[in-house]
C-alpha positions in Angstrom: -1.0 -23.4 -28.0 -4.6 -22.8 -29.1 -5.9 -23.2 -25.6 -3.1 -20.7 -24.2 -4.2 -17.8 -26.8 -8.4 -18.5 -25.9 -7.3 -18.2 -22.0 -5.2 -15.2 -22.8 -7.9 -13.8 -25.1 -11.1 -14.4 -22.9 -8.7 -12.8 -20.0 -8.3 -9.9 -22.2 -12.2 -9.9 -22.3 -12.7 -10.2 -18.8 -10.4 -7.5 -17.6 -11.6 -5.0 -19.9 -15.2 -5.9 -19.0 -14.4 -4.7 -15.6 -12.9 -2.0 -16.3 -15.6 -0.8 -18.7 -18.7 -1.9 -16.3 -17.7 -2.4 -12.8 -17.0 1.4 -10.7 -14.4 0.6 -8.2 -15.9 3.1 -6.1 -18.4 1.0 -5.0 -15.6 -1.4 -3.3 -15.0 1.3 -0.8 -17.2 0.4 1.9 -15.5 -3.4 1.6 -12.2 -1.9 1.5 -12.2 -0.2 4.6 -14.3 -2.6 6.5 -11.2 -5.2 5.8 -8.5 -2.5 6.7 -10.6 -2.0 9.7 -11.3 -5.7 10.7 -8.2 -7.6 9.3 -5.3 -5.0 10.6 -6.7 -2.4 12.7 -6.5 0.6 10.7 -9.2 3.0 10.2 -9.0 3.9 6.2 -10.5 6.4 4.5 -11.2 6.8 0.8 -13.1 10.2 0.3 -12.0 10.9 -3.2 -12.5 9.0 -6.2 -11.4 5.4 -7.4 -10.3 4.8 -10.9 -9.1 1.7 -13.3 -6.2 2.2 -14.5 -6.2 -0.3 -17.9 -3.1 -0.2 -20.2 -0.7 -1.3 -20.3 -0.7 -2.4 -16.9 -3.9 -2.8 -14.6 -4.3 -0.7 -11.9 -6.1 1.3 -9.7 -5.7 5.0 -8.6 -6.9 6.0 -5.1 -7.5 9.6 -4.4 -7.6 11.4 -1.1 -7.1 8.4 1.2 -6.0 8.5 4.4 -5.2 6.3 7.7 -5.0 6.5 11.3 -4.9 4.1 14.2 -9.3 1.8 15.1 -8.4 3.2 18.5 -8.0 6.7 17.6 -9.3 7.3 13.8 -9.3 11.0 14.7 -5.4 11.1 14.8 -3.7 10.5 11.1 -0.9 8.7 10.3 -0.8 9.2 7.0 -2.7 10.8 3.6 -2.1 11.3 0.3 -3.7 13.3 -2.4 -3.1 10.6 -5.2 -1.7 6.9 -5.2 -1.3 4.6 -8.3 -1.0 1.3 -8.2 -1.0 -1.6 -11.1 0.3 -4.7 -12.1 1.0 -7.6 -14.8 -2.0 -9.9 -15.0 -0.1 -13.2 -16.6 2.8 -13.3 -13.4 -0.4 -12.7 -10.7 -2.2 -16.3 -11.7 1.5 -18.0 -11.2 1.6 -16.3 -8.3 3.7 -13.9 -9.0 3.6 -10.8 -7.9 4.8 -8.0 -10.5 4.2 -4.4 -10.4 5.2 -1.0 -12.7 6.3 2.1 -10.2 3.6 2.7 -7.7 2.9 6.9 -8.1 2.3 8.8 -4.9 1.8 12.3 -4.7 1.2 14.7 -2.0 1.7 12.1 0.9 2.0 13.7 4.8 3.3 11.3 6.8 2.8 11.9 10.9 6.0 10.1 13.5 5.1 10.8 17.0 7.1 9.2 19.5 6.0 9.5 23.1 7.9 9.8 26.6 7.9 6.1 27.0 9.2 5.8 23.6 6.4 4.6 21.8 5.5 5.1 18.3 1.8 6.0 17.0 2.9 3.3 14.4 3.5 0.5 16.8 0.7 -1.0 16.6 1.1 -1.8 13.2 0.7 -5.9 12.6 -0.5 -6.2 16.2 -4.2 -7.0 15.4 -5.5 -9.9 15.0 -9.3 -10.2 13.7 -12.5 -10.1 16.0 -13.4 -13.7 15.4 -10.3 -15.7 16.9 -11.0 -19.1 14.5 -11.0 -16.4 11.2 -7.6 -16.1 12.7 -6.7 -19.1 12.8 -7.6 -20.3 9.4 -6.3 -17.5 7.8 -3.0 -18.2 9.6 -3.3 -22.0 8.5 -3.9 -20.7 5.2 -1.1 -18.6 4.8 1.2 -21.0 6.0 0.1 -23.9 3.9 0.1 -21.7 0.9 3.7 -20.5 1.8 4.8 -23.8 1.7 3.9 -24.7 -1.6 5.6 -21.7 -2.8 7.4 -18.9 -2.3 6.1 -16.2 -4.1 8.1 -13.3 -5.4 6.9 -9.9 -5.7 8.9 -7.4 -8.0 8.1 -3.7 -8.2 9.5 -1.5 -11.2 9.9 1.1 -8.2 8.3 3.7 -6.2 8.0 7.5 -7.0 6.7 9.7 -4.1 6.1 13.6 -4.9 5.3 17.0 -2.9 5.1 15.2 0.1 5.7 16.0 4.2 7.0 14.3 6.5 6.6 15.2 10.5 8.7 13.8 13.2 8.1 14.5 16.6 10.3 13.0 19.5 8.2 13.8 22.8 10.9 12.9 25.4 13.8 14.7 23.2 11.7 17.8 22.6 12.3 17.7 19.3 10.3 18.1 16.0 11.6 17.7 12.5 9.4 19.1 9.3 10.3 17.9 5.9 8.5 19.8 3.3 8.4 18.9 -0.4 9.9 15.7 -0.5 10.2 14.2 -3.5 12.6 10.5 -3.7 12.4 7.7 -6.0 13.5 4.0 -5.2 14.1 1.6 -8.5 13.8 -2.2 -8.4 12.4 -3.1 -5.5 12.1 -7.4 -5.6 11.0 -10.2 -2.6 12.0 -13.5 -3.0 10.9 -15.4 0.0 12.2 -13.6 3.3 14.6 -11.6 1.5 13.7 -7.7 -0.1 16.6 -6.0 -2.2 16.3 -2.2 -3.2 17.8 -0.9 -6.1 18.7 2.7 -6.1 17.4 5.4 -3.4 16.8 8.9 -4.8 16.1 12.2 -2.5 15.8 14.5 -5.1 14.4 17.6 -3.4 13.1 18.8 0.0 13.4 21.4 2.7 14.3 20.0 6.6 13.1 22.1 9.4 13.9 21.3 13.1 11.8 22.6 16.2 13.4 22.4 19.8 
């Protein structure tokens, strides 16, 4: 039991020397390089990064936005503020266990075209520049999702003032919703399957455009 409190104490130690010393704004270069080389999206982080240290760890991301390698000048989505953290102990059993994840001014773009298509289709279509990365990363991940299937648990999700436009090219039709706030509680994967706990809309104006 000795040797469980010194791991848990110089954890402790470790954490909070990062979040004392280490800027997370310097990581922004490295995050959107992997955005950009591991899944095709162009991500932008032009506000600030914070820690976020008790009594969960986290990290708030301000300003931040998306959009398609191919076309980085067309957004899919941005937000003004997004906080995420999680338990420490569950992550080294490989468990994956987060409080509510905080977003707040999100504006969310849906364009479908004539043919049907989505801006977001491309979504899990890339696969990185150099092919064998690919394929040990695919090795990887399948030998590590057969020694165990881990679960990832999220208190729940709160998303505030945000807008969501959907336009349907071939239908002629556009949809505006304007300050959108919902909430969704207990959201938990076990393996393949992802339960939701309750769904909240709990304000917003709908607009439709012919």
């Amino acid at each position: 039991i000795y040797s469980l409190l010194t791991l848990v104490v110089l954890l402790i130690i470790g954490i909070g020397s990062i979040v004392l010393f280490i800027d997370p704004n310097h990581f922004k270069g490295q995050i959107e390089t992997l955005a950009k080389e591991k899944a095709g999206i162009a991500l932008s982080i032009s506000g600030d990064l914070s820690w976020t240290f008790y009594p969960w760890l986290g990290v708030t991301f301000e300003e931040t936005a998306i959009a398609p390698v191919s076309a980085p000048e067309e957004i899919l989505a941005k937000v003004n503020n997004v906080a995420i953290s999680l338990k420490v102990m569950p992550l080294i059993q490989g468990d994956l266990e987060m409080s509510r994840i905080k977003i707040d001014g999100l504006t969310l773009n849906v364009i479908r075209d004539q043919a049907g298509k989505s801006n977001w289709d491309f979504l899990g279509k890339h696969e990185p520049k150099d092919s064998d990365d690919y394929q040990t990363l695919t090795a990887e991940a399948s030998s590590t999702k057969a020694k165990t299937a881990r679960s990832l648990n999220i208190s729940g999700i709160d998303i505030t003032g945000s807008t969501i436009i959907y336009h349907d090219q071939a239908q002629g039709l556009q949809l505006n919703a304007d300050n959108i706030s919902l909430s969704a509680d207990d959201i938990r994967q076990n393996g393949p399957h992802i339960s939701l706990g309750e769904l909240k809309i709990k304000e917003g104006d709908i607009t439709f455009f012919d």
